[in-house]
N, C-alpha and C positions, 0 to 999 in steps of 0.2 A: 823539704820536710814532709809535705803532703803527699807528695808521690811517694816517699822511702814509707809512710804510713799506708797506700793506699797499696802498694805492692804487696807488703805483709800480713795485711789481711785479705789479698785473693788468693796468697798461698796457704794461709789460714784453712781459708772458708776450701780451697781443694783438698789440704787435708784430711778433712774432716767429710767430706764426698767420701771421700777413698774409704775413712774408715766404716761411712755410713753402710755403702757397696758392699763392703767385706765380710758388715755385721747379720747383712739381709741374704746374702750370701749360706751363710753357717744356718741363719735360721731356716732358710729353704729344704738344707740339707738335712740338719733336725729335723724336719715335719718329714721327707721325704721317708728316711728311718723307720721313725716312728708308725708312718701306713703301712712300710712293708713288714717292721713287726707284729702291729696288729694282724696285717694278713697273715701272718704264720700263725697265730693262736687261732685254737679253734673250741670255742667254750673253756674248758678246765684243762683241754688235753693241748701238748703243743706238739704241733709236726716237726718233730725233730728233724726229720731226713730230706725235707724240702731245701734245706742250706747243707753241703758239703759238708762236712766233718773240718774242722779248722777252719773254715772262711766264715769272715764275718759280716753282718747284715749292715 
């Protein structure tokens, strides 16, 4: 009983690694964005023609 308990919570506690990894993951990605948007703005004006026409940042 104690091991069928102690298994289930180290696949638990991996789970939740996994989803930690995934969530810091996305945030990286987010922030990553975000710099290269700001680097496109330049005061009030934005450089359009720095990004392709159709691709996105």
């Amino acid at each position: 009983m104690a091991q069928n308990e102690e298994k289930t919570i180290d696949e638990l506690a991996q789970q939740v690694e996994i989803n930690l990894a995934m969530d810091y993951d996305k945030k990286d990605q987010k922030a990553q964005r975000e710099q290269v948007k700001q680097h496109l703005y330049d005061g009030s004006k934005k450089l359009k023609h720095t990004v392709p026409k159709g691709k996105r940042v």
